[in-house]
C-alpha positions in Angstrom: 0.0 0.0 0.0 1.4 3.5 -1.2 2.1 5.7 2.0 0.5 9.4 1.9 2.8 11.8 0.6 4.4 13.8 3.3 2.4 17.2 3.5 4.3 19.9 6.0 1.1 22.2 5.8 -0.5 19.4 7.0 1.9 18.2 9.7 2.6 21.9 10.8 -1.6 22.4 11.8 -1.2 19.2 13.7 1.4 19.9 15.5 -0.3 23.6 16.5 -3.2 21.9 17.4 -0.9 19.8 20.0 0.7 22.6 21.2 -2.2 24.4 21.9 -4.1 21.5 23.5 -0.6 20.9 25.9 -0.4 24.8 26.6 -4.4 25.2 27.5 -4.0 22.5 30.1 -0.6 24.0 31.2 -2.3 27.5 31.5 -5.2 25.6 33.5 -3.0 24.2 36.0 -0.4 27.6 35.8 -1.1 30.2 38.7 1.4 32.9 39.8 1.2 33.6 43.4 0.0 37.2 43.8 2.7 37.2 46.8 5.5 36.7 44.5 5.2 39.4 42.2 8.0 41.8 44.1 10.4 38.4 43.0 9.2 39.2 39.5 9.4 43.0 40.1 12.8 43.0 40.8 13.9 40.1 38.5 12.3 42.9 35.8 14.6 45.4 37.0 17.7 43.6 37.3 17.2 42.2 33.9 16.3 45.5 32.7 19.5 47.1 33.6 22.2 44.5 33.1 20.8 44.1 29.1 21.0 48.2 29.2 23.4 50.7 27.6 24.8 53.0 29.9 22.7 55.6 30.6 23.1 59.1 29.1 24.2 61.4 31.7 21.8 64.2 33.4 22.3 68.1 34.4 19.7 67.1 37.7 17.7 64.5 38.7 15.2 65.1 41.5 13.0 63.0 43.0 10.0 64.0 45.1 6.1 63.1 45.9 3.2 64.4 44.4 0.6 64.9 46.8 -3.0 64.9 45.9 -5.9 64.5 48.8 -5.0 61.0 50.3 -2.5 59.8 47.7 1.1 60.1 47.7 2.8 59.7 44.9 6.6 58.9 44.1 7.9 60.9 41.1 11.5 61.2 39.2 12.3 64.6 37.2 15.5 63.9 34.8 16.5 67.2 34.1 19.0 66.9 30.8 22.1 69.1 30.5 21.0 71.2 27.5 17.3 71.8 29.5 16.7 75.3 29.6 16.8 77.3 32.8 13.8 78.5 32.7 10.1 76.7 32.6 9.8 74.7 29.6 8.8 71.7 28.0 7.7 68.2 30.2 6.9 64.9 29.3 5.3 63.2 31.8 6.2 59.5 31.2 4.4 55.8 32.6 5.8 52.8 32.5 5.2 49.5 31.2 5.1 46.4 33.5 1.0 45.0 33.0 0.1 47.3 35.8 1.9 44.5 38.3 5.7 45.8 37.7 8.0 48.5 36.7 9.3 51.6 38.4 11.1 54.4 37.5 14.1 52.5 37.8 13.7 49.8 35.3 12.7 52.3 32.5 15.3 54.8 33.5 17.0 54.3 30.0 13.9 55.0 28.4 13.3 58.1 30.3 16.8 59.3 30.0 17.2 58.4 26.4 14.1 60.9 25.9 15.2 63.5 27.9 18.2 63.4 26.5 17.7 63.7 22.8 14.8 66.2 23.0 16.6 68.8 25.8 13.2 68.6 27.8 12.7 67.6 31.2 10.8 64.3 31.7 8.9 63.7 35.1 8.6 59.5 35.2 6.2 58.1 37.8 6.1 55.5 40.5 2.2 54.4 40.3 0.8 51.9 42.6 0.8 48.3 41.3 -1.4 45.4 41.0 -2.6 42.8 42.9 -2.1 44.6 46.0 -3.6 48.1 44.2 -6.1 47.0 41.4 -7.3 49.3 39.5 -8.2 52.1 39.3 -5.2 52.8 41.6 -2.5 53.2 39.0 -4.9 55.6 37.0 -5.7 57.5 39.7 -1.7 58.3 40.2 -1.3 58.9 37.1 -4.0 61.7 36.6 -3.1 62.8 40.2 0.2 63.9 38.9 -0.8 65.4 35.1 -3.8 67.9 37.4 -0.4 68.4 39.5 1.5 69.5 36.1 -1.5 71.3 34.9 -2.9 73.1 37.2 -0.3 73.8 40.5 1.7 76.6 40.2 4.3 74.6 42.4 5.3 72.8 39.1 7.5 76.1 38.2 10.0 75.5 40.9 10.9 72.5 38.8 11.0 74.4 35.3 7.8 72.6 34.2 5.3 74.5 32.1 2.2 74.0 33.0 0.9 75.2 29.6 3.4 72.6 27.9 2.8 69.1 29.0 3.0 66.0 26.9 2.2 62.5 28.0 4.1 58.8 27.0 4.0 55.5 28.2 4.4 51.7 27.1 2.6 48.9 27.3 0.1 49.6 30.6 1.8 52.8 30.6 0.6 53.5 27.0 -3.2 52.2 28.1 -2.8 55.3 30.7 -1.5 57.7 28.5 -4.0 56.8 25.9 -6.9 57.2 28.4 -5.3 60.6 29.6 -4.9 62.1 26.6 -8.4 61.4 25.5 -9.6 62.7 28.6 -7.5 65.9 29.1 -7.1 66.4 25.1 -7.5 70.0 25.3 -4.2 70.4 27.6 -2.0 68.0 26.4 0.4 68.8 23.4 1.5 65.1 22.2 1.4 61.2 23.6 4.3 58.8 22.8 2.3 55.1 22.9 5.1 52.3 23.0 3.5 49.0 21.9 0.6 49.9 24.2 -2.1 47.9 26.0 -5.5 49.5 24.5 -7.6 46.9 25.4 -8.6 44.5 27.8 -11.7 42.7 26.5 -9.7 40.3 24.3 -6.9 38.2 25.3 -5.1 37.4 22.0 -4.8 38.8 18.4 -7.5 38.9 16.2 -4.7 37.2 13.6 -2.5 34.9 15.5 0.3 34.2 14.2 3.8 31.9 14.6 4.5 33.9 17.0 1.7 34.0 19.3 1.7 29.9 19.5 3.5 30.0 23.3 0.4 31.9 24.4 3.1 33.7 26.8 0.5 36.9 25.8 -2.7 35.0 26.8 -0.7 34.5 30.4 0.1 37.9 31.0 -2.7 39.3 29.8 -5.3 36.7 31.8 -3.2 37.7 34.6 -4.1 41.3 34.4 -7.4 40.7 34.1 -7.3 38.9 37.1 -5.2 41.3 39.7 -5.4 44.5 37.5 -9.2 44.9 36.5 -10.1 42.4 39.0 -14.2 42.1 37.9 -14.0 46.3 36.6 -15.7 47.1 33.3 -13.3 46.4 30.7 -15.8 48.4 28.1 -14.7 51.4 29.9 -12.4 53.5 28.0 -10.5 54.4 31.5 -9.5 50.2 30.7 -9.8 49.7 27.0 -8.9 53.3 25.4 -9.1 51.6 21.7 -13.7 52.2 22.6 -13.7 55.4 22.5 -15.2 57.0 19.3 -14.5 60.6 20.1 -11.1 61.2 18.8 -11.6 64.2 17.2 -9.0 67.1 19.0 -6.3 64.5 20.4 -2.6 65.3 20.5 -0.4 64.7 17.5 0.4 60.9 18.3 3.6 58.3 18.1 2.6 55.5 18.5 5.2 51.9 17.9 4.2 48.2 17.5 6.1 45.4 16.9 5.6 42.1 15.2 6.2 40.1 17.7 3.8 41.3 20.5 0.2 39.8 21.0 -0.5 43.5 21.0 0.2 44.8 16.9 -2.9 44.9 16.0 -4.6 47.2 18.7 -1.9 49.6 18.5 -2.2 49.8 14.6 -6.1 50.0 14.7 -5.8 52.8 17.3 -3.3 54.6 14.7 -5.9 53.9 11.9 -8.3 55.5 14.2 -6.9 58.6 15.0 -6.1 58.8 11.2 -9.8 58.9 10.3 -10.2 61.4 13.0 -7.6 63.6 11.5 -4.8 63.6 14.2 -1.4 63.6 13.4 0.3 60.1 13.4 3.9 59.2 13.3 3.3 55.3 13.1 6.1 52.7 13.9 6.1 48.9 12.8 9.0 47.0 13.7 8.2 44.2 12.2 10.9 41.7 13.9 11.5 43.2 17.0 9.4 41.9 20.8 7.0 43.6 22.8 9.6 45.4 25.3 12.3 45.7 23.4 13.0 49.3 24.3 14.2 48.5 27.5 16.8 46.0 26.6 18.8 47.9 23.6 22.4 46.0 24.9 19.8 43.1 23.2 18.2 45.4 20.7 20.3 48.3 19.6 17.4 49.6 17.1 15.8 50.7 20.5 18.2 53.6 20.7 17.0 54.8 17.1 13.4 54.2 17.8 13.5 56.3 21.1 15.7 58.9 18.7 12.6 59.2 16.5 9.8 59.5 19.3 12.3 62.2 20.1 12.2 63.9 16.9 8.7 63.3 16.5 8.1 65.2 20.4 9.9 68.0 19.3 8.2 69.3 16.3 4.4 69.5 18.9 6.1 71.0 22.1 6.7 74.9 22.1 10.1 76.4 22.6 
């Protein structure tokens, strides 16, 4: 009896379908203890700044709280050496981390990098994490400190201009930024969105791809669902930014994906969005590059040139 020809099409859909029956049952029996997540916190961190270029040096850096009614919150201004005496320019920056990690520390090359190039000031923010803070917690930081840059005239003593803010993030920090500049569009001059988060409804890519087969996005993202929204309304545009339909008047917009992130799509359909809506978009693919990959540029070099053009891109929207 002749044996079936061998058909790789074939045998490659089979051996998905294995995979993703052995994965499901992994993820089934896979739970990260809530408990542990400061071991994860400052494995991140560790990681983040062994796989680092040195960091660009700074004129000042100051670190402070941010008080607003019963919230304190921890702040970092990187103050570059070509800043101008006087009040100018800020970009007040989130991190990335899924809302459960990341501090100013382990995007401080990121933060620096910005400041850096543009010869503006950049405030980055310490927001309250996840499980122990679900949300809104981080959000509520975050727009504790931009009605701090907008509106208290104590933000002069550190050379901010109120009338000259501009928000970035990644990741989570690009679902806050998003959110924020929706919501304060009127005061904010430009948002930076690094491969961000805009929406937690949907666990994977409408597409999946090669990429996406170890479900390692699934995980992360089920576990924010979990300890981040933790039973909120994730048709709220304060938690999936990508809903809202009023986009008309945002900021002039950067906003990067990359290939190989469960997140490509969102980030593209936001900047095919804002598009339709008329707003100024400077949109990034980096087609072979991994979610993160900004803060690992001893890894990824091209991360030094991508935050060189979210730079450029800044500079053109903020007033001298």
């Amino acid at each position: 009896m002749k044996k079936p020809a061998f058909d790789p099409i074939v045998k490659m859909k089979s051996f998905k379908a294995d995979l993703d029956q052995s994965l499901k049952a992994g993820l089934e029996k896979m739970r990260i203890d809530p408990e542990s997540i400061h071991e994860i916190h400052n494995s991140f961190r560790r990681v983040a700044g062994q796989l680092d270029f040195p960091f660009p040096d700074m004129k000042e850096i100051h670190d402070f709280i941010i008080s607003k009614e019963n919230l304190e919150i921890p702040v970092r201004l990187f103050v570059p050496l070509n800043a101008k005496p006087s009040e100018g320019p800020c970009l007040i920056y989130f991190h990335g981390g899924g809302f459960v990690t990341g501090s100013i520390e382990s995007h401080e090359g990121i933060t620096r990098r910005i400041a850096f190039n543009t010869g503006i000031r950049v405030l980055s923010v310490n927001y309250r994490l996840a499980p122990k803070f679900p949300y809104p917690a981080a959000l509520n930081d975050c727009e504790a400190v931009l009605d701090w840059a907008l509106n208290n005239s104590n933000c002069r003593k550190w050379g901010i201009n109120s009338n000259n803010i501009s928000l970035g993030g990644d990741s989570a920090g690009g679902n806050i930024t998003a959110y924020l500049s929706q919501k304060f569009r009127d005061r904010v001059k430009a948002q930076i969105l690094f491969y961000p988060l805009m929406q937690l409804i949907d666990f994977k890519p409408p597409k999946p791809g090669p990429q996406d087969w170890l479900q390692l996005g699934f995980m992360a993202l089920k576990f924010i669902d979990e300890h981040y929204v933790a039973g909120a309304n994730t048709q709220k545009t304060s938690l999936s930014p990508l809903l809202e339909d009023n986009l008309k008047g945002l900021p002039p917009s950067y906003i990067l994906t990359c290939g190989l992130d469960p997140l490509r799509d969102e980030g593209k359909l936001y900047a095919d969005k804002l598009l339709v809506n008329a707003i100024n978009v400077d949109y990034n693919h980096e087609k072979l590059l991994p979610h993160g990959f900004l803060n690992f540029t001893r890894l990824f070099p091209k991360g030094k040139i991508v935050l060189k053009s979210a730079s450029e891109f800044l500079l053109k929207y903020v007033e001298d």
